[in-house]
ROSE-4610 file (N, C-alpha, C; in Angstrom, 1 decimal, always signed):
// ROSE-4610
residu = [X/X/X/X/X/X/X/X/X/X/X/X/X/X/X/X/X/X/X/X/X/X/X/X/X/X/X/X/X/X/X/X/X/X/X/X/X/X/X/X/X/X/X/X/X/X/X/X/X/X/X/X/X/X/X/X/X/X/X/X/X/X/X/X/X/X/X/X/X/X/X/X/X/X/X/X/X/X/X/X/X/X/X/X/X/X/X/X/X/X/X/X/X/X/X/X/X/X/X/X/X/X/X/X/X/X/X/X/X/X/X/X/X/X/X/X/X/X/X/X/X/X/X/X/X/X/X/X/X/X/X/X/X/X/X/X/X/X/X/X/X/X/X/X/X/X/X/X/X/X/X/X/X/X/X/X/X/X/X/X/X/X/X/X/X/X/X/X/X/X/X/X/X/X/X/X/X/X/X/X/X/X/X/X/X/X/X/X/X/X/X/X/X/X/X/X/X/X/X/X/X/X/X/X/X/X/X/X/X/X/X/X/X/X/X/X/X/X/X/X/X/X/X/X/X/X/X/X/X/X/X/X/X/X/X/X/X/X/X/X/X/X/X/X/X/X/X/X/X/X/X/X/X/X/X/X/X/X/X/X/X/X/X/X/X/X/X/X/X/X/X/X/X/X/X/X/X/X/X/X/X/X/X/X/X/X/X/X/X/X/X/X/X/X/X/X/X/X/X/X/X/X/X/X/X/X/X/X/X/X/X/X/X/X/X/X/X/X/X/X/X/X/X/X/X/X/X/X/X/X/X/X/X/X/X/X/X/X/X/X/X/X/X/X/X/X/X/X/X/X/X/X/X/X/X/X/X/X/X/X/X/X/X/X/X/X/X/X/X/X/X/X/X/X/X/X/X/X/X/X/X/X/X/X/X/X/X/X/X/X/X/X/X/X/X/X/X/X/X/X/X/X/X/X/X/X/X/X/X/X/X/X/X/X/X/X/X/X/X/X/X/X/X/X/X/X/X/X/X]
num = [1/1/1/2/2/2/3/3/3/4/4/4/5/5/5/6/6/6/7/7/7/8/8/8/9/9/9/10/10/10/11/11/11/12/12/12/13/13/13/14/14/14/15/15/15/16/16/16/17/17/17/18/18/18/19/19/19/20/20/20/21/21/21/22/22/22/23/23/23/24/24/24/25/25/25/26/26/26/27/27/27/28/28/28/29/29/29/30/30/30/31/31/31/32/32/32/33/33/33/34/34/34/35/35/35/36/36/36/37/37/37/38/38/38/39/39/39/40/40/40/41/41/41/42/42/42/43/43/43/44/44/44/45/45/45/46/46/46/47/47/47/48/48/48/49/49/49/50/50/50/51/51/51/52/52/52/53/53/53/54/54/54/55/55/55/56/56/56/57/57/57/58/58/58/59/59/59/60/60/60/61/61/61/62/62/62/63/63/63/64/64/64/65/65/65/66/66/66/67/67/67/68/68/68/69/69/69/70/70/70/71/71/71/72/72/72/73/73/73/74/74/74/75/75/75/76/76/76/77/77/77/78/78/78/79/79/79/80/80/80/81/81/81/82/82/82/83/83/83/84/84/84/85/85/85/86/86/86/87/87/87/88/88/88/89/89/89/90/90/90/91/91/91/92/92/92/93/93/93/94/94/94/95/95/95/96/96/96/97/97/97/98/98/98/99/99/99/100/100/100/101/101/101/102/102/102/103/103/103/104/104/104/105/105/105/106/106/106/107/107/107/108/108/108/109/109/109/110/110/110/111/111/111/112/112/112/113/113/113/114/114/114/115/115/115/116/116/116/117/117/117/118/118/118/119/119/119/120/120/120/121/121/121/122/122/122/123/123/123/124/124/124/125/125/125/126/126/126/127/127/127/128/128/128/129/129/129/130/130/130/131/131/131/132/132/132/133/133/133/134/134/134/135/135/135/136/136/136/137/137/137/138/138/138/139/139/139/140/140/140/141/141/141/142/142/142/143/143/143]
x = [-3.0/-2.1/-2.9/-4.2/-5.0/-5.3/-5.9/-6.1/-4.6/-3.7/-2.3/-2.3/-2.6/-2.2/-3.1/-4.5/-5.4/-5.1/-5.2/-4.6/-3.8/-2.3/-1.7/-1.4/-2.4/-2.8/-4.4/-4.9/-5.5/-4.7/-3.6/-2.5/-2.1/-1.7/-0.7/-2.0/-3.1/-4.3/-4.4/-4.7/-4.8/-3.9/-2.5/-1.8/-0.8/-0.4/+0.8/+1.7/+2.8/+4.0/+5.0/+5.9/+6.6/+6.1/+4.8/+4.0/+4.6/+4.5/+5.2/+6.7/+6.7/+8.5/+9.6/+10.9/+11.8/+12.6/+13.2/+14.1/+15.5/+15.7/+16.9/+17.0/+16.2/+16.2/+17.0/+17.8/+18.8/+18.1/+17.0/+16.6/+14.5/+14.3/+12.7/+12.5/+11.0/+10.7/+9.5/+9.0/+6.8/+6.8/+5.8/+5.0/+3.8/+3.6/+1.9/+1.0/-0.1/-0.8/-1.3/-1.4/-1.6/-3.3/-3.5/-5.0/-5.3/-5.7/-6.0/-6.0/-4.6/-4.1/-3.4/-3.6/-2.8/-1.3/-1.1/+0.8/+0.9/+2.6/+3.1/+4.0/+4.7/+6.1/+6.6/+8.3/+8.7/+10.4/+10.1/+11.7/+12.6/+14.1/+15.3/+16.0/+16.6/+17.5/+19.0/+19.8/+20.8/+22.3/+22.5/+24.1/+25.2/+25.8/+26.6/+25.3/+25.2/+24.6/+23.5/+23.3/+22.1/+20.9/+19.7/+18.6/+18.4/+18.6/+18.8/+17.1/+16.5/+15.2/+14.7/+13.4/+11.9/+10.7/+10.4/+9.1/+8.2/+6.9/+6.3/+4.8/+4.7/+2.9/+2.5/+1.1/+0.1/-1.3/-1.9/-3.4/-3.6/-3.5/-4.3/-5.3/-5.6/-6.2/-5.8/-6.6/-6.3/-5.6/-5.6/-4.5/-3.4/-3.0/-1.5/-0.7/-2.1/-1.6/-0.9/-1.8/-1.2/+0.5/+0.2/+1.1/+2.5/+2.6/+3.8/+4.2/+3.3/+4.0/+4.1/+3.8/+4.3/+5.7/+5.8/+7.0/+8.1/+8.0/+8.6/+9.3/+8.6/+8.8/+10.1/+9.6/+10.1/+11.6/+11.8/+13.3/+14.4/+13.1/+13.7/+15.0/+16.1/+17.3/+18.4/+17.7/+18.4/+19.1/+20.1/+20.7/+19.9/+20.3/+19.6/+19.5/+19.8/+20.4/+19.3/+19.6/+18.0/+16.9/+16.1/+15.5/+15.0/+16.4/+15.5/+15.3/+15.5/+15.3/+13.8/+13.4/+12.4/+11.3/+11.6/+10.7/+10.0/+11.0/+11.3/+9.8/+10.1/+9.7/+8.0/+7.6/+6.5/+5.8/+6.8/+6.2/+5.4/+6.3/+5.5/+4.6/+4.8/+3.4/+1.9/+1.9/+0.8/+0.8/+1.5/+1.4/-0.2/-0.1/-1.2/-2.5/-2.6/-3.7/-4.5/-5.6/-6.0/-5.6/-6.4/-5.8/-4.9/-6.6/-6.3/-4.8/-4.6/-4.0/-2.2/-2.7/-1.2/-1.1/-1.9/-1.5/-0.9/-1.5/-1.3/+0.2/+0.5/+1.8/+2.8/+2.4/+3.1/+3.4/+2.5/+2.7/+3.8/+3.6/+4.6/+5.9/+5.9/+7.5/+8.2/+7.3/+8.1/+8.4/+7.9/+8.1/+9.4/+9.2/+10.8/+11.7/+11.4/+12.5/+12.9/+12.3/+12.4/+13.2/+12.8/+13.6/+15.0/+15.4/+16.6/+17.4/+16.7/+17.1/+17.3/+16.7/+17.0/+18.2/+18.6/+19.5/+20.7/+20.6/+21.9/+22.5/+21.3/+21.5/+21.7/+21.0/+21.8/+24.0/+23.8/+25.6/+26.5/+25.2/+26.6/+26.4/+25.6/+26.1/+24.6/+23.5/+22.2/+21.4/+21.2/+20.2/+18.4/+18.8/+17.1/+16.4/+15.4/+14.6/+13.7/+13.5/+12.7/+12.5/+12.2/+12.6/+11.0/+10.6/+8.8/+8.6/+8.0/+7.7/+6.5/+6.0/+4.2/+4.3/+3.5/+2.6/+1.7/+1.1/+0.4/-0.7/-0.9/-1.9/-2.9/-3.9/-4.7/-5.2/-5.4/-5.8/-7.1/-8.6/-9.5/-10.2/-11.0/-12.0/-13.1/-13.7/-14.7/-16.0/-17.3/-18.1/-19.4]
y = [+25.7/+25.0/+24.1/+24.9/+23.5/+22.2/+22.4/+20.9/+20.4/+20.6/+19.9/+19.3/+20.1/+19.7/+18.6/+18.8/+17.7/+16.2/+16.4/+15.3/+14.7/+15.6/+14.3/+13.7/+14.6/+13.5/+12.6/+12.6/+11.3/+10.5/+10.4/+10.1/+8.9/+9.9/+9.1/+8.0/+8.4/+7.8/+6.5/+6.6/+5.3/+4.7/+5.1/+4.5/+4.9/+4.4/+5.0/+4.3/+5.0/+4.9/+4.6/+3.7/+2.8/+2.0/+1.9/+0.8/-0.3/-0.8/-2.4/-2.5/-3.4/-3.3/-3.6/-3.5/-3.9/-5.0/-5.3/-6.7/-6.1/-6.7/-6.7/-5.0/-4.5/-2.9/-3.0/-1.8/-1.6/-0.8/-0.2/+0.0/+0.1/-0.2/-0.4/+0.3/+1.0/+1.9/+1.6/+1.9/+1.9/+3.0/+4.3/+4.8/+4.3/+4.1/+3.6/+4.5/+4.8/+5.1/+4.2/+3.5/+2.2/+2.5/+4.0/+4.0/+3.5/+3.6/+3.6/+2.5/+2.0/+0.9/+1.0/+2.8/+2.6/+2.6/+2.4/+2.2/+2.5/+2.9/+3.1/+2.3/+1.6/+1.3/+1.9/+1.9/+2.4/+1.9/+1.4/+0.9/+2.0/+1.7/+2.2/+1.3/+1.5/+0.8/+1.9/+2.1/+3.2/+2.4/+3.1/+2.9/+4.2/+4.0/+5.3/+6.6/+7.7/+8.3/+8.6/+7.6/+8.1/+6.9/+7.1/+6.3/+5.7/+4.5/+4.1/+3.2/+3.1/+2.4/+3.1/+3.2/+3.2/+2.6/+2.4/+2.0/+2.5/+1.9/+2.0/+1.2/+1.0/+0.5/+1.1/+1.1/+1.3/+0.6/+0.9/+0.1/+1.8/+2.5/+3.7/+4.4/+5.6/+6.3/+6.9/+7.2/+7.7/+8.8/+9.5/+10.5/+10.3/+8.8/+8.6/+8.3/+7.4/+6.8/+7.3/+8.5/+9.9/+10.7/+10.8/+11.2/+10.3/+9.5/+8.2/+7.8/+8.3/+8.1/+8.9/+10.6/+11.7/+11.7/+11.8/+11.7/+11.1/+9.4/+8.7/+8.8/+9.4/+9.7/+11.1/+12.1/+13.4/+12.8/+11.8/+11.4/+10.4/+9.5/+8.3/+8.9/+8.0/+8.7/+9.8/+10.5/+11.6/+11.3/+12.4/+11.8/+11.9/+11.5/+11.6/+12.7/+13.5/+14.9/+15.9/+15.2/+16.3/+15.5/+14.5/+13.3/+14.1/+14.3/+14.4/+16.3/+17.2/+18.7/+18.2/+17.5/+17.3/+16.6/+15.8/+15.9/+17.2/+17.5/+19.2/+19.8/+20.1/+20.9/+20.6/+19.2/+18.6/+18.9/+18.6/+18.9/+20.2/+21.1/+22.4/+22.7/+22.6/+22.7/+22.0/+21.3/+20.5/+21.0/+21.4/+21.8/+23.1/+23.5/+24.8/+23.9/+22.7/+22.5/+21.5/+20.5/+20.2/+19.0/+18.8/+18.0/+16.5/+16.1/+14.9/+14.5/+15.7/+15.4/+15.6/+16.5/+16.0/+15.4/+14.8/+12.9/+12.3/+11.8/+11.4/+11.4/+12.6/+13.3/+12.6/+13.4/+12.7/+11.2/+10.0/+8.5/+8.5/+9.1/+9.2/+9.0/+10.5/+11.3/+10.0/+10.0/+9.1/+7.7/+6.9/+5.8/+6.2/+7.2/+7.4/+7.6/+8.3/+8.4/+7.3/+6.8/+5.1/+4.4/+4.3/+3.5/+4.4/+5.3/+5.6/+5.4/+5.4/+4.7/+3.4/+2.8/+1.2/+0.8/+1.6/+1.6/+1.9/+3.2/+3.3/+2.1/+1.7/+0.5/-0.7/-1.2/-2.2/-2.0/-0.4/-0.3/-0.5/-0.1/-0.2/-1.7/-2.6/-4.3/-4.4/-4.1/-4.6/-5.4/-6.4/-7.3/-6.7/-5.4/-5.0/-5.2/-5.8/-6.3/-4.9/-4.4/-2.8/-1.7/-0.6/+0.2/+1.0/+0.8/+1.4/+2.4/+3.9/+5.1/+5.1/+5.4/+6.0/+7.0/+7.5/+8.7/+9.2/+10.2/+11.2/+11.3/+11.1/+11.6/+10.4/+10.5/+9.4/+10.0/+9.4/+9.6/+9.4/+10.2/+9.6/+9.9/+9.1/+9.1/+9.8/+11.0/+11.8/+10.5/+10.8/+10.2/+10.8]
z = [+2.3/+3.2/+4.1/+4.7/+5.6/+4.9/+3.9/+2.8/+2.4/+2.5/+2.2/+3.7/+4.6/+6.2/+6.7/+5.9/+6.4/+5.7/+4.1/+3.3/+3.8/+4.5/+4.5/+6.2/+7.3/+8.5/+7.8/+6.6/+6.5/+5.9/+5.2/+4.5/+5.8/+6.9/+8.1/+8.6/+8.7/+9.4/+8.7/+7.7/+6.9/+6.1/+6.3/+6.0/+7.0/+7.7/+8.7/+8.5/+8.5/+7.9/+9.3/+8.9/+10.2/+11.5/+11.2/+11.8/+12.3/+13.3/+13.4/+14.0/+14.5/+15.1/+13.8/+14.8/+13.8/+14.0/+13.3/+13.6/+14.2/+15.2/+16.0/+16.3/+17.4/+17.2/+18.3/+18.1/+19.2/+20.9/+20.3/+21.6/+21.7/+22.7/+22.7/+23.7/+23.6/+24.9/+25.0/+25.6/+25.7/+26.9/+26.1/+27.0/+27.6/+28.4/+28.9/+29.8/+30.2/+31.0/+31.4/+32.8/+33.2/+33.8/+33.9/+34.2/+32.9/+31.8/+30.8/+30.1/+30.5/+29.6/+28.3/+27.5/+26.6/+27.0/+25.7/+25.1/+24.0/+23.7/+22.5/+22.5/+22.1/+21.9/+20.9/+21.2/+20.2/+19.9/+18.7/+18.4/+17.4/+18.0/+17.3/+16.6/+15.7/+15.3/+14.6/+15.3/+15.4/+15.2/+14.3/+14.4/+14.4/+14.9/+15.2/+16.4/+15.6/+16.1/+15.0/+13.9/+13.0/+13.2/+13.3/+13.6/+11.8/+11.4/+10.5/+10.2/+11.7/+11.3/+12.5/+12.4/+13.5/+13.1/+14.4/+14.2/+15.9/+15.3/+16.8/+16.6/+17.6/+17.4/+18.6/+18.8/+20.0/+19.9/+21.3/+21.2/+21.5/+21.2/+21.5/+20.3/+20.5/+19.5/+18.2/+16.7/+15.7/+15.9/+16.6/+17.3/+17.3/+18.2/+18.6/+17.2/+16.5/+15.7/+14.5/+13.9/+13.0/+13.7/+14.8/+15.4/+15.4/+15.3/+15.9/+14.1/+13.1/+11.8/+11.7/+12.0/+11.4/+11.9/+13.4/+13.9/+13.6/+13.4/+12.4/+11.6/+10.6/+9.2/+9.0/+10.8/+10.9/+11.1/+11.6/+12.7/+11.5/+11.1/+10.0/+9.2/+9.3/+8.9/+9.3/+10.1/+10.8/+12.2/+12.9/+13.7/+15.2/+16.3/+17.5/+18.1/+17.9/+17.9/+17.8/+16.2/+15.6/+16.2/+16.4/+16.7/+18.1/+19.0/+20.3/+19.8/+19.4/+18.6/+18.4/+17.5/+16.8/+17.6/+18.6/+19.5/+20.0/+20.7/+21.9/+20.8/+19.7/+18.9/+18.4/+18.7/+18.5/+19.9/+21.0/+22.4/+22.2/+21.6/+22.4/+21.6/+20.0/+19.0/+19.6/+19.9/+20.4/+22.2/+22.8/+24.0/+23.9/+22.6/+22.4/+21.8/+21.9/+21.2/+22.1/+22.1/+22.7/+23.6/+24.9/+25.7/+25.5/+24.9/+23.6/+23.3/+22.0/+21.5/+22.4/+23.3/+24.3/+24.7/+25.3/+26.0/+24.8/+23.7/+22.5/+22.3/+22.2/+22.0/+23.1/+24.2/+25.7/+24.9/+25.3/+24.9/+23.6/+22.4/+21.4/+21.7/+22.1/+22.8/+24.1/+24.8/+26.2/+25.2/+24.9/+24.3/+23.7/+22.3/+22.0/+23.1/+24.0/+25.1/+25.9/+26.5/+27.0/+25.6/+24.6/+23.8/+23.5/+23.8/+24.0/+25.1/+26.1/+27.3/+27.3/+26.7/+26.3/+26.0/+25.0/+23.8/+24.6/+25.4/+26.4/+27.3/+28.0/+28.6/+28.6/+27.1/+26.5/+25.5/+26.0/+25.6/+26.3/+27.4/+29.1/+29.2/+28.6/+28.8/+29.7/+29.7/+30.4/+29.2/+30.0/+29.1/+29.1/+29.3/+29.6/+28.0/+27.9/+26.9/+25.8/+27.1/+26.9/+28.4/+27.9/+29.1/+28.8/+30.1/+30.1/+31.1/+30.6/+31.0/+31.3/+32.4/+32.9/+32.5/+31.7/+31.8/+32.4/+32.6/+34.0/+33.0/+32.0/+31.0/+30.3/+29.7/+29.2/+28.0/+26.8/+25.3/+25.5/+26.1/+26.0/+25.2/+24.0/+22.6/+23.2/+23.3/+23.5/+23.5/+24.0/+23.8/+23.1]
C-alpha cells in the first residue's frame, strides 16, 4: 500500500492534475501568508450545488502542490457538500503529520474556502473579483 501511496503523490508531483485557472469560474479564493508571500488560488466553477470544474495554482512548495491536485481530483465532480466533508477530513489527516505539510494544507483548504466565499458573494450581486484569506502559517522548504 506505501508504494501505491508514494507512486501516486509522484504521479500528482509531476504531473498535477487541475493546475491552472478556469474560464469564467464562478468563484476564486487565494490563501496567502503575506509573511512568506506564498499563495494558492483556487477556482470553482459550480452549477447548482455540483462543482463541475476546479482548479488552483500556487507559488508555493512541492507539498502544496501534490496537495491542491490530490484535493482536486478528491472534490472534481462532486457536490459542495461532500467538497467541504472532504476538506474537514484532509484537515485532520494531516493535522497528525508534519508542520510543513499543515501549512501546506492550511493554504490549500482556505483558498477553497475563500473561493466559496467568492461564489456566494458574487450570488448576492457583488462584483468581488476574488476573495483573499491570510493564513497564520508558512510552507517553509527545510534548508
Amino acid at each position: 500500500m506505501e508504494n501505491t501511496l508514494n507512486q501516486e503523490i509522484i504521479e500528482h508531483l509531476m504531473h498535477p492534475k487541475n493546475y491552472g485557472p478556469l474560464e469564467n469560474p464562478t468563484g476564486v479564493g487565494v490563501g496567502h501568508s503575506e509573511e512568506s508571500g506564498e499563495f494558492v488560488i483556487f477556482y470553482l466553477s459550480c452549477e447548482a450545488e455540483t462543482l463541475n470544474g476546479v482548479g488552483y495554482a500556487t507559488n508555493g512548495c512541492h507539498d502544496t502542490v501534490v496537495l491542491g491536485s490530490m484535493f482536486t481530483e478528491m472534490i472534481k465532480g462532486e457536490t459542495l457538500s461532500y467538497a467541504a466533508a472532504a476538506a474537514e477530513k484532509l484537515r485532520e489527516k494531516v493535522a497528525q503529520g508534519p508542520a510543513k505539510q499543515q501549512a501546506c494544507a492550511q493554504m490549500v483548504l482556505t483558498a477553497f474556502e475563500a473561493a466559496q466565499i467568492n461564489q456566494r458573494h458574487r450570488h448576492e450581486g457583488s462584483d468581488e473579483e476574488l476573495h483573499a484569506i491570510e493564513i497564520d502559517m508558512k510552507c517553509e522548504v527545510e534548508g
